[in-house]
C-alpha positions in Angstrom: 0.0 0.0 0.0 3.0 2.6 1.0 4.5 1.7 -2.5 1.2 2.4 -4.2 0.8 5.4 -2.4 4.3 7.0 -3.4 3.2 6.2 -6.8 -0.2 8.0 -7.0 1.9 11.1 -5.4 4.9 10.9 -7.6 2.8 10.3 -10.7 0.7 13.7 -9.6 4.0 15.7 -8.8 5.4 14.4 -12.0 1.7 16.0 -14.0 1.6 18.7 -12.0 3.0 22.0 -14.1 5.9 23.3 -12.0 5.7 26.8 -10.1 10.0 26.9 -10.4 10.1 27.8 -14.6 13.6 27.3 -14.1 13.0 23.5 -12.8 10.5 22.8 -15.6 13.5 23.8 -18.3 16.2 21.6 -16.7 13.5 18.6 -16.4 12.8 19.7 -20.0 16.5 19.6 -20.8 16.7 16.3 -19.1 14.4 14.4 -20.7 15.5 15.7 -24.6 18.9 14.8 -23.6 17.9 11.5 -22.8 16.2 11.0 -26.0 18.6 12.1 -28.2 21.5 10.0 -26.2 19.3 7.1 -26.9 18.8 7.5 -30.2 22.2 8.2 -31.6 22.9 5.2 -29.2 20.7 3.1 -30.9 21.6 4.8 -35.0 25.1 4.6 -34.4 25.5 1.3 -33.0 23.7 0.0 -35.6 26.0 1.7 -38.2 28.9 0.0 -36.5 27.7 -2.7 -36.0 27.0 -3.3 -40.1 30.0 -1.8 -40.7 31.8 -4.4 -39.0 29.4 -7.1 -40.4 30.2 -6.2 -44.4 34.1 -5.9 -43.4 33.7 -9.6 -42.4 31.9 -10.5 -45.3 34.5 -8.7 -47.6 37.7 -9.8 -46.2 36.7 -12.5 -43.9 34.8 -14.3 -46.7 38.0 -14.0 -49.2 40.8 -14.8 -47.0 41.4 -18.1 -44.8 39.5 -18.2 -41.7 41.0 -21.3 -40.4 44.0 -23.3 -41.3 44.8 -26.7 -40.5 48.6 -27.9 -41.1 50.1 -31.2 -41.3 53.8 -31.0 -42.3 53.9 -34.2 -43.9 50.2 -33.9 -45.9 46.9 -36.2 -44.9 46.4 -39.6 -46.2 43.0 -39.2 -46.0 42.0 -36.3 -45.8 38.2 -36.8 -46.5 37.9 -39.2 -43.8 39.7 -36.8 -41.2 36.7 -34.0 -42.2 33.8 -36.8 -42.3 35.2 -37.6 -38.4 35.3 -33.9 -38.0 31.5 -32.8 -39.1 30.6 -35.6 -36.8 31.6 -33.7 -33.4 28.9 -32.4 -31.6 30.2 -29.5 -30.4 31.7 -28.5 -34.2 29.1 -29.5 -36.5 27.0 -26.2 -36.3 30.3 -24.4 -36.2 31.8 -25.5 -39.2 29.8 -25.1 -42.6 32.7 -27.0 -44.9 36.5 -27.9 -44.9 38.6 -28.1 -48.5 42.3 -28.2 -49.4 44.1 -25.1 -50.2 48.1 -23.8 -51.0 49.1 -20.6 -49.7 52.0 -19.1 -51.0 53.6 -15.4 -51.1 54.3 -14.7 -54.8 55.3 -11.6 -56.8 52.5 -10.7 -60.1 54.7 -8.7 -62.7 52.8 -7.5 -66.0 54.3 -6.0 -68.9 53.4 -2.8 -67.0 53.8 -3.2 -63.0 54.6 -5.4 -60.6 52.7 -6.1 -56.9 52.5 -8.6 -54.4 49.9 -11.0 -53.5 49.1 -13.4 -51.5 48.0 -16.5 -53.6 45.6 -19.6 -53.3 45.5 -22.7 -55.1 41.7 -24.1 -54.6 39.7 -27.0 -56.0 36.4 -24.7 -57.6 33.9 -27.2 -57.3 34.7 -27.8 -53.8 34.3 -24.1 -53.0 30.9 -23.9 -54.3 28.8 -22.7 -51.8 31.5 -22.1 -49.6 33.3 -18.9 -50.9 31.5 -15.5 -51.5 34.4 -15.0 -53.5 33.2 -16.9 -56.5 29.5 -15.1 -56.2 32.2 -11.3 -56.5 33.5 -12.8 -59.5 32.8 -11.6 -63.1 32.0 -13.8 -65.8 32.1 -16.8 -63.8 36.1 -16.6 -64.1 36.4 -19.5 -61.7 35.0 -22.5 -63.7 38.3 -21.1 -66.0 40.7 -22.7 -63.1 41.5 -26.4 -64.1 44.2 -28.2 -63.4 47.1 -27.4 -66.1 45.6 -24.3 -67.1 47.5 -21.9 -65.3 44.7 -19.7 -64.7 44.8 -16.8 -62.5 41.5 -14.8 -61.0 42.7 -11.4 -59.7 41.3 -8.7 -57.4 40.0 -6.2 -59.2 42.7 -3.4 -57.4 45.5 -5.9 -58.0 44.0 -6.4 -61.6 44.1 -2.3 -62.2 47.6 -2.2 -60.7 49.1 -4.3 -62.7 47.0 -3.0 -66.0 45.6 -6.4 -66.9 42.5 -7.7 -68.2 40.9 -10.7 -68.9 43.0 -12.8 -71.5 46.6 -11.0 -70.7 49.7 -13.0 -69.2 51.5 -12.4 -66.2 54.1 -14.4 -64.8 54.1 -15.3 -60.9 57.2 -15.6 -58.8 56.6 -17.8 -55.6 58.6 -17.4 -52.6 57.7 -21.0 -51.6 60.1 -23.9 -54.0 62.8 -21.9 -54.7 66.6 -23.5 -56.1 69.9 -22.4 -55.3 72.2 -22.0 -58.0 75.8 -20.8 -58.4 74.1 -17.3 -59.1 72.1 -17.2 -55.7 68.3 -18.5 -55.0 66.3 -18.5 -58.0 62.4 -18.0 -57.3 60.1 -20.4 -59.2 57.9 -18.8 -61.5 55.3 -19.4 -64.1 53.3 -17.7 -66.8 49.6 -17.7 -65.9 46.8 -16.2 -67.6 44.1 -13.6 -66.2 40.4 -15.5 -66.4 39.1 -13.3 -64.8 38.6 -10.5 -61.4 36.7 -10.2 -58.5 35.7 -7.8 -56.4 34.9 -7.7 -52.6 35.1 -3.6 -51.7 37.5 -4.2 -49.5 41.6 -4.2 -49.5 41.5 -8.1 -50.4 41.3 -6.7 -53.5 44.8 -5.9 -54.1 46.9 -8.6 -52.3 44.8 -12.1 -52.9 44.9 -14.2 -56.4 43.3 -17.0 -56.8 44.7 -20.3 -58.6 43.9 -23.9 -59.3 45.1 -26.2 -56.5 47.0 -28.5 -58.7 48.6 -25.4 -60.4 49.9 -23.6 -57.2 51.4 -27.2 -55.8 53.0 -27.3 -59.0 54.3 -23.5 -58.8 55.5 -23.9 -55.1 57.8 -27.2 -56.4 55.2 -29.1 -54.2 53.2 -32.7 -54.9 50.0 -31.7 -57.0 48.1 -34.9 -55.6 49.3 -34.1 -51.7 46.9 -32.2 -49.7 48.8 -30.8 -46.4 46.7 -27.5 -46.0 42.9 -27.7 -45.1 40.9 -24.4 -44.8 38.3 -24.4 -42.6 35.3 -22.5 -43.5 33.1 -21.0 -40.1 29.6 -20.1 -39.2 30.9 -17.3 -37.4 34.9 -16.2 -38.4 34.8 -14.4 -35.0 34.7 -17.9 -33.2 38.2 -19.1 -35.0 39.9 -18.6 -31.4 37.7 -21.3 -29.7 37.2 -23.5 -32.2 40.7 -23.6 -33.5 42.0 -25.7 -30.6 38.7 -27.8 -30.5 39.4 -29.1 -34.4 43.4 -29.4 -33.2 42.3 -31.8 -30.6 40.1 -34.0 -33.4 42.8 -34.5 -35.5 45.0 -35.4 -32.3 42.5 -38.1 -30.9 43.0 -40.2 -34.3 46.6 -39.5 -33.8 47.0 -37.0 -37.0 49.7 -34.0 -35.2 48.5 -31.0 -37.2 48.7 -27.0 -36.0 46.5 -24.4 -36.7 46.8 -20.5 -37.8 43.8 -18.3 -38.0 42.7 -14.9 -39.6 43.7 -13.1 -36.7 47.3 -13.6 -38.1 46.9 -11.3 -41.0 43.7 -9.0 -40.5 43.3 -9.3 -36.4 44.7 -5.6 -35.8 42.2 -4.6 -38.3 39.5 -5.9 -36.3 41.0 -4.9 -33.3 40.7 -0.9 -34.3 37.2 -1.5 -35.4 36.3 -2.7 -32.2 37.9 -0.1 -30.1 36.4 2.8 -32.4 32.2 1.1 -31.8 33.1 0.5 -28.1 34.6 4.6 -28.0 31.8 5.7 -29.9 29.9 3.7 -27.5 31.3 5.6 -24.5 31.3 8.9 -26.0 27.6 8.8 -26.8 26.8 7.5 -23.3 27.7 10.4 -21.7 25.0 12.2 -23.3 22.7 9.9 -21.1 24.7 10.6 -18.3 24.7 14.2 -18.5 21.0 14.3 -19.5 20.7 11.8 -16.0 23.2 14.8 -14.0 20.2 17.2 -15.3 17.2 14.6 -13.4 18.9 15.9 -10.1 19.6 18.8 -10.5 15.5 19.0 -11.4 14.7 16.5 -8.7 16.8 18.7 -5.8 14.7 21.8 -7.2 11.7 19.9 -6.4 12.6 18.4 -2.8 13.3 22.2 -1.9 9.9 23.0 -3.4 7.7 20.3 -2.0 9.7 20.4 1.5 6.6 21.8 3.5 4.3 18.4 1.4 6.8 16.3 2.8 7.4 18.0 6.4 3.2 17.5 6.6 3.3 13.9 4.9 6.0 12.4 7.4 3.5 14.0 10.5 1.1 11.8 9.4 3.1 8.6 9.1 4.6 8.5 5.6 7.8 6.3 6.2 11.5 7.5 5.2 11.5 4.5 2.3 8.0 5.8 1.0 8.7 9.6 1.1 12.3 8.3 -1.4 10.1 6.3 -3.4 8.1 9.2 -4.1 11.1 11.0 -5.9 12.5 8.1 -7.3 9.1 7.5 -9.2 9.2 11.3 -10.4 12.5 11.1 -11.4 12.0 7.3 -12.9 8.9 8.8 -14.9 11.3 11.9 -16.5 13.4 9.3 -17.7 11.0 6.7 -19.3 9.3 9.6 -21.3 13.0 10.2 -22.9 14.4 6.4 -23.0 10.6 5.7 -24.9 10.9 8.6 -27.4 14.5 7.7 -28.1 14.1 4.0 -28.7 11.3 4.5 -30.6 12.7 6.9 -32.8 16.4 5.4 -32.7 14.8 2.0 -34.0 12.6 3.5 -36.7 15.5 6.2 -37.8 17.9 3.3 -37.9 15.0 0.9 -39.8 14.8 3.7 -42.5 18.4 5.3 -42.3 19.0 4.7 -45.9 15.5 6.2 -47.6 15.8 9.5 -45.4 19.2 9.9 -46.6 18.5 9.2 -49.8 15.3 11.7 -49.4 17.8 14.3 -48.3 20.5 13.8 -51.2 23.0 13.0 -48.7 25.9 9.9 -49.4 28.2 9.1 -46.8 29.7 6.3 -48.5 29.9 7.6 -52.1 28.0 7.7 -54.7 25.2 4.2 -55.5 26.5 3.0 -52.1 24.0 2.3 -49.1 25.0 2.4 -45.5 24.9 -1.5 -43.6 23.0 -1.4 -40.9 22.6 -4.0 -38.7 20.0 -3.7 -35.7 21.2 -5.9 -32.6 17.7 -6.5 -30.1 20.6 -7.9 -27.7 22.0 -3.8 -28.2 19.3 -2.5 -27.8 18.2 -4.2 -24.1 21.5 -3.4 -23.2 21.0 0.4 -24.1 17.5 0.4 -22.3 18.6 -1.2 -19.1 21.9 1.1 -19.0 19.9 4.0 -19.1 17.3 2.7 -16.6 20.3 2.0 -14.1 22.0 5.2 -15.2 19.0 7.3 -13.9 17.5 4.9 -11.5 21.0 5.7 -9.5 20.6 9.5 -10.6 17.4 9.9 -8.4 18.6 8.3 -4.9 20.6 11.6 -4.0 17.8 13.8 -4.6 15.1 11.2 -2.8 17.8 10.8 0.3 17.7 14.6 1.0 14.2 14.0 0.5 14.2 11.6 3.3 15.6 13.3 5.9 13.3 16.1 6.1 12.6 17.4 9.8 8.7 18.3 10.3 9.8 20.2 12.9 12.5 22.5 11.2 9.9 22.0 8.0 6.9 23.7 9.4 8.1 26.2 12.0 7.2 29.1 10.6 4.3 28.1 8.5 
């Protein structure tokens, strides 16, 4: 009954139009700032959060996001990945394993030369697999067969060099090379261009893309051995955890491999990304923490305006937890009407970033390019109950001083 009570009165002190103007604009000022810190919460975090999704798409999706390693090749290697989907706690992780050669190699045209990081693949065992081959023009990569000495290019690495589809280039591998009186001596072969791909991303001017058999071949390497296996994930983010879990399969049917991840080559990357969301994070969070700074200073105003109400509520047996629980519900009430604006408006803003952009004539990204957005409900609770907490805590000061009103020293001289 006491609870209800401090409700009914903090709901009608809430209602009630304030005699301080000065009180109403901070409590005004309050509650905006709380529903704009919501919504960029809830825009920008989305923003980030698709940002981060299409940079794993685009590089994640073109480059290895788990290796497995086995010095002296796999006898069977087929078998090993049949055992493999068969573990409980990897079958949902992993959505297919295929061989794969990795070498460092040198592209030189008749017009430049670049580096690149190049991978011999099976194409019909990537199918399905690789978004790489779905970024590819002309269906380039039904063009690498074995003894073809087919190359597919990123489309930077293909303007670098000046290249198009048809034109040789030789590759010089750092892997198999000879020694001779004159020094090491690279081995290198003429390939031709069957075609380009293009992820957006800066995959597209350090990875090339050859037949399996090819690159074994161009590395001075067995074309038939398979001692690379490249693990494709549900989630690339995961590599860490699983990476030891697929080390320990191969171990229990006594197979000694090792294991290297995408955290090798593009983890920094990934790293900066995740420092800038979580800064923006922070930054934008102090919005709602200076919007909850504002609920006291409006809920202090009120205590020293209602101090005679409270001085003649406590006479008449309102407790010390009741007369809080009064301001806390005022306070509490300030803050809902912002957090509600701002989520509703941060979700349907971030639901429709793209048209009102768009709308406005405004491209952030360049020209025909939309912005990812990405909404996260497990974001957005966590932005709702932050800022619940945030001014939940905001209104015990005020609610204390409340509290320890003296009906004596209150009503003296009224």
């Amino acid at each position: 009954m006491n609870f209800r009570f401090s409700l009914y009165v903090g709901f009608r002190y809430w209602r009630s139009r304030k005699a301080n103007a000065f009180a109403s604009f901070i409590t005004f000022f309050a509650v905006t700032g709380i529903f704009l810190g919501v919504c960029a919460l809830i825009v920008v975090s989305s923003v980030m959060n698709g940002l981060e999704g299409q940079l794993k798409n685009r590089i994640l999706g073109a480059v290895p996001q788990l290796t497995i390693l086995h010095e002296s090749g796999f006898e069977d290697w087929q078998q090993q990945i049949r055992l493999l989907h068969q573990e409980k706690d990897l079958k949902s992780e992993i959505l297919g394993v295929v061989p794969s050669a990795t070498t460092q190699g040198m592209l030189q045209s008749a017009a430049n030369i670049a580096a690149a990081q190049v991978f011999g693949v099976y194409p019909e065992l990537e199918q399905g697999l690789s978004p790489i081959i779905s970024h590819t023009y002309s269906n380039a990569f039904d063009e690498l067969t074995a003894d073809s000495y087919a190359i597919v290019l990123g489309s930077e690495l293909a303007r670098k060099l000046n290249v198009r589809v048809g034109d040789k280039i030789r590759l010089l591998s750092g892997d198999g090379v000879v020694y001779s009186p004159f020094g090491p001596v690279p081995s290198q072969r003429k390939f031709v261009v069957a075609g380009v791909f293009e992820m957006g991303s800066q995959v597209d001017g350090t990875v090339a893309y050859v037949h399996y058999q090819d690159a074994r071949k161009l590395m001075r390497q067995s074309p038939e051995e398979i001692s690379e296996l490249r693990v494709y994930l549900d989630d690339p983010f995961k590599a860490a955890q699983i990476g030891p879990k697929v080390i320990e399969n191969f171990n229990q049917h006594g197979i000694k491999v090792t294991a290297r991840d995408w955290r090798d080559d593009f983890g920094h990357l990934f790293a900066a990304v995740k420092m800038e969301k979580n800064m923006m994070s922070l930054m934008l969070s102090l919005i709602v923490a200076v919007a909850a700074f504002n609920i006291v200073s409006a809920l202090v105003m009120m205590v020293v305006d209602k101090t005679t109400d409270v001085a003649v509520l406590k006479t008449q047996g309102l407790t010390t937890t009741s007369v809080m629980n009064i301001f806390i519900v005022q306070g509490s009430l300030n803050a809902l009407l912002g957090l509600s604006f701002g989520t509703i408006f941060g979700v349907i803003l971030t639901l429709n970033l793209n048209s009102i952009l768009n709308t406005l004539g405004v491209s952030i990204l360049g020209a025909g390019q939309i912005l990812p957005v990405q909404l996260s409900i497990s974001q957005l609770v966590i932005i709702v109950v932050g800022t619940l907490l945030i001014t939940l805590i905001a209104t015990i000061y005020p609610a204390l001083r409340a509290a320890k009103v003296q009906p004596a020293t209150a009503l003296r001289y009224e």
